[in-house]
LOSE-27469 format. One record per atom (N, C-alpha, C): y, z, x; residue in three letters. Coordinates in steps of 0.001 Angstrom, whole numbers, plus 500000, padded with zeros to 6 digits. Layout:
YZXALA;...
***
This chain:
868308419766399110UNK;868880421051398705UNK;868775421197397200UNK;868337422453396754UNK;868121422738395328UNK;869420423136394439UNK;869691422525393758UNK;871278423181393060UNK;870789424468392561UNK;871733425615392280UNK;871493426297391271UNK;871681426316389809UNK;870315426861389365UNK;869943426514387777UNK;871343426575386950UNK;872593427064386916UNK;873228427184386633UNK;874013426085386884UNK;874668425401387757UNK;874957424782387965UNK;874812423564387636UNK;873298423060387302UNK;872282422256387085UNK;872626421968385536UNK;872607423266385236UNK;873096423491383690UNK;874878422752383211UNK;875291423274383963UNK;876500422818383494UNK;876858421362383836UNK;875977421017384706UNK;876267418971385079UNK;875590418347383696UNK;874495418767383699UNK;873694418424382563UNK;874486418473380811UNK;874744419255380656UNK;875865420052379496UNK;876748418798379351UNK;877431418198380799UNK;878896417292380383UNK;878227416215380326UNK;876983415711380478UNK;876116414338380235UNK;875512414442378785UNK;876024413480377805UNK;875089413254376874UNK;873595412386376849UNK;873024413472376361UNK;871226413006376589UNK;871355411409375614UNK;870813410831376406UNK;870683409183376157UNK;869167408976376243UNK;868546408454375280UNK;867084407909374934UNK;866692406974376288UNK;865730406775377087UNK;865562405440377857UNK;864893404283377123UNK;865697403789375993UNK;865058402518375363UNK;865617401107375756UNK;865244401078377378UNK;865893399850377766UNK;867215399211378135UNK;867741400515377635UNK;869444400548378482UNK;869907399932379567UNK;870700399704379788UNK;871070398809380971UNK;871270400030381832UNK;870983400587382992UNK;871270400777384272UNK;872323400794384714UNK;873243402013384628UNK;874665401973385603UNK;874908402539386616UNK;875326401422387443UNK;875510401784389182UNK;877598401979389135UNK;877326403146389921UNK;878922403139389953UNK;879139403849391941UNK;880458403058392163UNK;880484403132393518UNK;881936403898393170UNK;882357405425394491UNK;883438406115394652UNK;884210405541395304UNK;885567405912395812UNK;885784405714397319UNK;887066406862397409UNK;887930406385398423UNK;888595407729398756UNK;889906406957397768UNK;890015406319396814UNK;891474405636396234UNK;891065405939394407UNK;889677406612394846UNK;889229407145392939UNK;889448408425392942UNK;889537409206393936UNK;889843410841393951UNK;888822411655393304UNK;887605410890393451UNK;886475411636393162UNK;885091411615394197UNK;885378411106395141UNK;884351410690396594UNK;884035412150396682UNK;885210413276397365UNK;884694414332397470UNK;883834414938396613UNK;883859415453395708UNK;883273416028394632UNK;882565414919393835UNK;881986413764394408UNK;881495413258393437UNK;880169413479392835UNK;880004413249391301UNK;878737413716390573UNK;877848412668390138UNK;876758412700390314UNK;875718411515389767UNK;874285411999389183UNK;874780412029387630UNK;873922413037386584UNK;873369411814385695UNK;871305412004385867UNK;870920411119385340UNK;869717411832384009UNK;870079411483382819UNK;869131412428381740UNK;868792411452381079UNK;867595412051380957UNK;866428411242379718UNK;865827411990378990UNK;865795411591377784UNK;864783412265376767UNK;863904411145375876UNK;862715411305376256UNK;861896410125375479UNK;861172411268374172UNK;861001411004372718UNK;860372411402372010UNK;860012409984370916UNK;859656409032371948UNK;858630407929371424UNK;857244408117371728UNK;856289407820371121UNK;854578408269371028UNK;854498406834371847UNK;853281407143372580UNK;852896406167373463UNK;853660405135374305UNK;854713405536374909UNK;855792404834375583UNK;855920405561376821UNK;856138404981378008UNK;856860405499378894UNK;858477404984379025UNK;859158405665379232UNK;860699405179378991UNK;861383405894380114UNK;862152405095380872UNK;862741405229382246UNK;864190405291382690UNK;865018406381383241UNK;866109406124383302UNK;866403406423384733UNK;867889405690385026UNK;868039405691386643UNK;869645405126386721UNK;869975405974387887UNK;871623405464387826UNK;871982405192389505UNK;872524404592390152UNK;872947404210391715UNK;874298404528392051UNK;874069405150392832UNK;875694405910393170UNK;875896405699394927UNK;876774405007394838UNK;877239405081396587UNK;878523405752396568UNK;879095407053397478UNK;880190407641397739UNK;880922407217398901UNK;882122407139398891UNK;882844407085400511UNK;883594408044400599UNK;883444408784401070UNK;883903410215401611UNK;885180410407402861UNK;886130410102402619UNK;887015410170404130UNK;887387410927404247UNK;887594412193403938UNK;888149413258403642UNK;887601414523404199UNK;888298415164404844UNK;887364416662405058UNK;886646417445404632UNK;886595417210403075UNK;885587418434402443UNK;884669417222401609UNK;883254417364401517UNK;882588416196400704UNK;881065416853400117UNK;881633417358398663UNK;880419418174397941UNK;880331417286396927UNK;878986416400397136UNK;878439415727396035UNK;877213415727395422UNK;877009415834394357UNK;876067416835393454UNK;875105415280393047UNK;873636415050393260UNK;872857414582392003UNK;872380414653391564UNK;871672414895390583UNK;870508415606389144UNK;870183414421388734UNK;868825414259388365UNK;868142414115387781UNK;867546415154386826UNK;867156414183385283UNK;866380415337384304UNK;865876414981383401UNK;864702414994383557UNK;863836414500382260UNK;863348415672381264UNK;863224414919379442UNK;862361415610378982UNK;861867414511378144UNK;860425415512377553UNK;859857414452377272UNK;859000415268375939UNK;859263414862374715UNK;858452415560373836UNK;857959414259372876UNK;856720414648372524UNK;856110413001372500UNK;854469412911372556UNK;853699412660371977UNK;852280412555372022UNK;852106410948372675UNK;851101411632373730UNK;850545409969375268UNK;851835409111375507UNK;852826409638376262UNK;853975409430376566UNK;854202409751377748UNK;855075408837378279UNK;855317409090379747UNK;857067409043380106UNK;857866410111380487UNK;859111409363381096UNK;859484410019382612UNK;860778408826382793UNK;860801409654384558UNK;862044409026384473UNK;863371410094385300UNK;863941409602385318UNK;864766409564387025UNK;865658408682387325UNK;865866408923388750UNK;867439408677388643UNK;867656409758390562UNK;869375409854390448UNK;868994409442391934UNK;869971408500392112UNK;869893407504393646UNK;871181407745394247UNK;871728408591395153UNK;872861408854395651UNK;873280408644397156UNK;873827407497397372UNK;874431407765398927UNK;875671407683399145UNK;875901408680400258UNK;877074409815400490UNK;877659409495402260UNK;878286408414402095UNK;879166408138403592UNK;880035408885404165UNK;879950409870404515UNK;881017411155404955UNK;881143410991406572UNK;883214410896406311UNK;883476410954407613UNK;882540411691408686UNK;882873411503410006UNK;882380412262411514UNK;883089413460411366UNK;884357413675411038UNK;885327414592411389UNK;885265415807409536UNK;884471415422408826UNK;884369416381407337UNK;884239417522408346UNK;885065418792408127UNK;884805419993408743UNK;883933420704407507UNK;883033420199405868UNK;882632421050404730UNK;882107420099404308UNK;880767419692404406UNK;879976419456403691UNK;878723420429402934UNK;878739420197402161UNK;877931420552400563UNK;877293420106399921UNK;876386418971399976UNK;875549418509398866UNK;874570419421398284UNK;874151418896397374UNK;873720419452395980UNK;872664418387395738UNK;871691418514395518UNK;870384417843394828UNK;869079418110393754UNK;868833417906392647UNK;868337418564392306UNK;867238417954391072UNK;865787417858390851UNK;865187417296389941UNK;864573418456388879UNK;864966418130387849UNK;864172419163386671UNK;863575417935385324UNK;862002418736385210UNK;861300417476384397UNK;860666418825383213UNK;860843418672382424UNK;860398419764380793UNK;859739418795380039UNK;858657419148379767UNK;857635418846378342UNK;857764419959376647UNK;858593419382376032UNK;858737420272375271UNK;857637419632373682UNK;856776420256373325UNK;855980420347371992UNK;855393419165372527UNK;855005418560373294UNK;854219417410374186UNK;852561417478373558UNK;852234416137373357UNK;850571416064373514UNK;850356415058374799UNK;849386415191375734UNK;849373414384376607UNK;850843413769377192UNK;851639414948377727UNK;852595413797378312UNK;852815414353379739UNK;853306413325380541UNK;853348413247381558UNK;854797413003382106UNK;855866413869382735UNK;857261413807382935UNK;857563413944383929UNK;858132412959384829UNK;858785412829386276UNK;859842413066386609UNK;860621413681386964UNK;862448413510387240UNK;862205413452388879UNK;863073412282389168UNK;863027412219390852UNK;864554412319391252UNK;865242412988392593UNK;866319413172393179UNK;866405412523394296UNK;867093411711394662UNK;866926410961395956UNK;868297410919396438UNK;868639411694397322UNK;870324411908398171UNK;870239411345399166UNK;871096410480399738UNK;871259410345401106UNK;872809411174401327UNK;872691411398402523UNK;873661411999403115UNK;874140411823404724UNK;875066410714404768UNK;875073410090405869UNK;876269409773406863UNK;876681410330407871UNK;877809410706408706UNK;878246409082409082UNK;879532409030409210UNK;879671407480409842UNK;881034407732410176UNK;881453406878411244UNK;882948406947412020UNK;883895406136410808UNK;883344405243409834UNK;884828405201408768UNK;884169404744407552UNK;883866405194406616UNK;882920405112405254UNK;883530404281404656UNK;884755403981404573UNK;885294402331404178UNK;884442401389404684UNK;883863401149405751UNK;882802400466406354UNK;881229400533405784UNK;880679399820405277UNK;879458399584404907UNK;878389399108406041UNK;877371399957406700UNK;876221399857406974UNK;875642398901406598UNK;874792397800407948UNK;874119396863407185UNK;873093397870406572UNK;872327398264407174UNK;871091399411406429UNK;871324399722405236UNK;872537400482404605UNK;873068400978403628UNK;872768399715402647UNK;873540398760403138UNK;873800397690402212UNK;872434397092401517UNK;871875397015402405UNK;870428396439401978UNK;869401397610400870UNK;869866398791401602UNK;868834399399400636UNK;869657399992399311UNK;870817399629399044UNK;871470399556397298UNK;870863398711397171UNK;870668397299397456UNK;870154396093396536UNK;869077396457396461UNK;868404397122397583UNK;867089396627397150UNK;866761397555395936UNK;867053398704395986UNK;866684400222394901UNK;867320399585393431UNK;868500398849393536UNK;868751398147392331UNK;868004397492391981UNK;867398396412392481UNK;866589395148392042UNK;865422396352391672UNK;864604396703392237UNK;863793397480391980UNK;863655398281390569UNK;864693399087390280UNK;865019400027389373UNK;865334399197388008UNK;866060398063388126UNK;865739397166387047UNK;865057396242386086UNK;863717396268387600UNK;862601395388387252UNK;861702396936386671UNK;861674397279386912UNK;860689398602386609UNK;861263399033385103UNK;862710398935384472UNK;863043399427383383UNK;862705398299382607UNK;862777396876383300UNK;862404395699381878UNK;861219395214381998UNK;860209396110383077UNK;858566395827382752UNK;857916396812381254UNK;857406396530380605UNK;856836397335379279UNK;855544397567379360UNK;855126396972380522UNK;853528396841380560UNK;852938398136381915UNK;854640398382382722UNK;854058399172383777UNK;854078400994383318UNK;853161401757384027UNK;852521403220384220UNK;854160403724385189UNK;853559404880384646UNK;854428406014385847UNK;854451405779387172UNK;853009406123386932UNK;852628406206388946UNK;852747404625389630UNK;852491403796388929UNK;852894402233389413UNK;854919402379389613UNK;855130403067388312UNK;856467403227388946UNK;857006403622389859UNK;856824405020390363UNK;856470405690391601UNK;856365405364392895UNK;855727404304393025UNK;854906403423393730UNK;855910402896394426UNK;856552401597393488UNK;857379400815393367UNK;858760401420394659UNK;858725402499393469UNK;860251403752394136UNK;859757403580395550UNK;858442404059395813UNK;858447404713397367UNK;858265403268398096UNK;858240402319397925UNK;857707401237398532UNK;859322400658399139UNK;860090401268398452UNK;861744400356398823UNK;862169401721399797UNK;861477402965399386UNK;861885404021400501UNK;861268403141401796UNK;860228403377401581UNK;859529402824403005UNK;859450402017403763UNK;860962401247403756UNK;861034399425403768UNK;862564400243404724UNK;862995401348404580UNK;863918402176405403UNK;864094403503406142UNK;862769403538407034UNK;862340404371407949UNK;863517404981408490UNK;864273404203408904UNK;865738404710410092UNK;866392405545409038UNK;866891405646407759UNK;867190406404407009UNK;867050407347406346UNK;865199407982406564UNK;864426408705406136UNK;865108410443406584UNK;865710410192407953UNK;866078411535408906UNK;867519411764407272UNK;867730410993406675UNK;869270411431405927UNK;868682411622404705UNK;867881411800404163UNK;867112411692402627UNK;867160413248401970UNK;867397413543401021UNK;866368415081400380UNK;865753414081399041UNK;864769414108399289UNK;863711413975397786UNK;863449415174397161UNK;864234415135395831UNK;863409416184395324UNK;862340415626393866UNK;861379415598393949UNK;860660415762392437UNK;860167416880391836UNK;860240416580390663UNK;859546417392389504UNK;858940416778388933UNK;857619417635388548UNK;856600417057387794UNK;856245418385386602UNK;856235417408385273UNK;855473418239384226UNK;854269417352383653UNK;853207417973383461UNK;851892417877382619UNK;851654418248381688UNK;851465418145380563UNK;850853418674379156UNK;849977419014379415UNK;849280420388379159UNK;847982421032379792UNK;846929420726379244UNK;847064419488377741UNK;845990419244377112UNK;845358418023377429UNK;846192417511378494UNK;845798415924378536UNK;845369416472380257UNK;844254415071380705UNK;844164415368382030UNK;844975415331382891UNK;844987415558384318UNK;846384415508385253UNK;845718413732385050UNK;847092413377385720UNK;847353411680386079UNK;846591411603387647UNK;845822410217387560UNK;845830409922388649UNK;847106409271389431UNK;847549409809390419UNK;849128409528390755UNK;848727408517392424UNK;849801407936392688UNK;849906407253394008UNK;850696408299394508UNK;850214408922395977UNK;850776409699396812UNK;852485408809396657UNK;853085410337396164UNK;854689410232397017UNK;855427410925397770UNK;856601410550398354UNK;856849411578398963UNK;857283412850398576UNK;857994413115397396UNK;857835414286397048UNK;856623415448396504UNK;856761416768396485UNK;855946417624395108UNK;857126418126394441UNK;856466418885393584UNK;857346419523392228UNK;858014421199392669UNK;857496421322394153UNK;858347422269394605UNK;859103422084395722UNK;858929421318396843UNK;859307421027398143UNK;859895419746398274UNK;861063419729399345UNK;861600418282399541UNK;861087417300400101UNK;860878416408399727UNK;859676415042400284UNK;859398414990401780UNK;858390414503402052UNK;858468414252403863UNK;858854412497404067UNK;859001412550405616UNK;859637411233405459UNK;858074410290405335UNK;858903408660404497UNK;857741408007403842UNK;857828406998405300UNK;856597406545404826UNK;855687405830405800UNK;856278404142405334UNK;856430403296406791UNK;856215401456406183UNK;855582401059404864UNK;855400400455404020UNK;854727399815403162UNK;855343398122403223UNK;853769397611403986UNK;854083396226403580UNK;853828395032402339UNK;854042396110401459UNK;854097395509399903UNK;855007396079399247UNK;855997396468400075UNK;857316396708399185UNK;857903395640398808UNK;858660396383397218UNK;858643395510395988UNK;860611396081395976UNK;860933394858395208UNK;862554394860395088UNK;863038395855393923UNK;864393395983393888UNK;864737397307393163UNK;865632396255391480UNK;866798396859391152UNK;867678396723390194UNK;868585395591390765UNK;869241395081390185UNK;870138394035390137UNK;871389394407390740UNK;871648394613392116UNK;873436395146391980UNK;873930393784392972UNK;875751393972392660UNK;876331392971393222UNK;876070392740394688UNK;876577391374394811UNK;876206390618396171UNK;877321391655397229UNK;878076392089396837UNK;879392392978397330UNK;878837394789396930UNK;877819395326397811UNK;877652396772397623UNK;878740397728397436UNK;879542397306398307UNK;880938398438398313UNK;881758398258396533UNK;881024396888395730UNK;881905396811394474UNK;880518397723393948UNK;881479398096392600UNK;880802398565391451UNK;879301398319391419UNK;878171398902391649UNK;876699398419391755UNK;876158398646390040UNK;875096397728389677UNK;875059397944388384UNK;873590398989388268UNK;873177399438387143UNK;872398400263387027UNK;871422399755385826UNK;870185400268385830UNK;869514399497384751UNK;868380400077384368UNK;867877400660382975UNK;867001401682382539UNK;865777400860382060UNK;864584401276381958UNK;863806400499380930UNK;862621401819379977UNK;
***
């Protein structure tokens, strides 16, 4: 689901734009005893204006929702102004909402801007799950496995210096595709910007485009591990930029 631009605007507005120079990655988990599960927000911004760098940001959000009404918003948003530069940034959200929510609402949404750009290339990816369960205090083995893995993943990808976009990309869809059964609960959204002076990128098919919500991804048996989060998913998960 696409937020409206407005809306988009004002999540963005209460996030201060943070550089991706290797930042550590913050994973933060809701529940129904933080009084923010319902309405919870998971707003991820980057602005790279380093020359020849790609610089990466990404945050992990698990919600527990027990409650009847459960509108939770995630953005992603890159910009990127910068000569042969690359950034991308990602918002990883899953959303355990009671059987009995009579109002659900999610919100998803990727926006990627090249502003005064030479050759750059800017990704923002949205990745929601949104997932019904008889008591969201309860953790899914499925669930459980695919926080670690998108963590481990998302951390190794921010403290590689040597890896591309689309290898990043890659990476992303390879831990999607390692969770088929979960694909039916997903909205992918990406955005993609190009500098019109540089060539397009050769990219690794993903599941998203820069207008439509992803289709579901296929097995990959070379999926690769994510970010670092605790051995305990339901605790605090950590988050990690590069």
């Amino acid at each position: 689901m696409l937020l409206r631009p407005l809306f988009v605007a004002c999540l963005i507005l209460g996030v201060a734009l943070v550089p991706g120079n290797n930042a550590p990655v913050q994973a933060q988990t809701t529940d129904s005893g933080s009084g923010q599960g319902g309405g919870a927000r998971n707003v991820v911004v980057l602005e790279n204006r380093v020359d020849g760098r790609l610089t990466t940001r990404g945050q992990v959000q698990l919600n527990r929702i027990p409650g009847p009404t459960a509108g939770p918003a995630n953005v992603a948003s890159a910009n990127t102004s910068c000569t042969d530069c690359q950034g991308l940034a990602v918002a990883f959200q899953i959303n355990l909402i009671s059987r009995g929510a009579s109002s659900i609402t999610p919100e998803n949404a990727a926006t990627a801007i090249n502003a005064g750009c030479t050759r750059c290339y800017t990704v923002a990816r949205a990745l929601q799950y949104v997932i019904q369960v008889d008591d969201p205090t309860q953790m899914p083995p499925d669930v459980s496995r695919l926080i670690r893995a998108m963590n481990q993943e998302l951390t190794a990808i921010q403290a590689d210096r040597t890896i591309g976009l689309d290898q990043a990309e890659a990476r992303i869809n390879a831990v999607l595709a390692q969770f088929v059964d979960l694909a039916q609960y997903l909205s992918d959204q990406r955005n993609v910007q190009v500098d019109t002076t540089s060539p397009t990128p050769t990219t690794t098919p993903t599941p998203g485009s820069t207008s439509e919500p992803a289709t579901t991804p296929t097995p990959s048996p070379t999926a690769s591990a994510w970010l670092t989060s605790p051995t305990d998913p339901s605790a605090t998960p950590t988050t990690a930029s590069a």
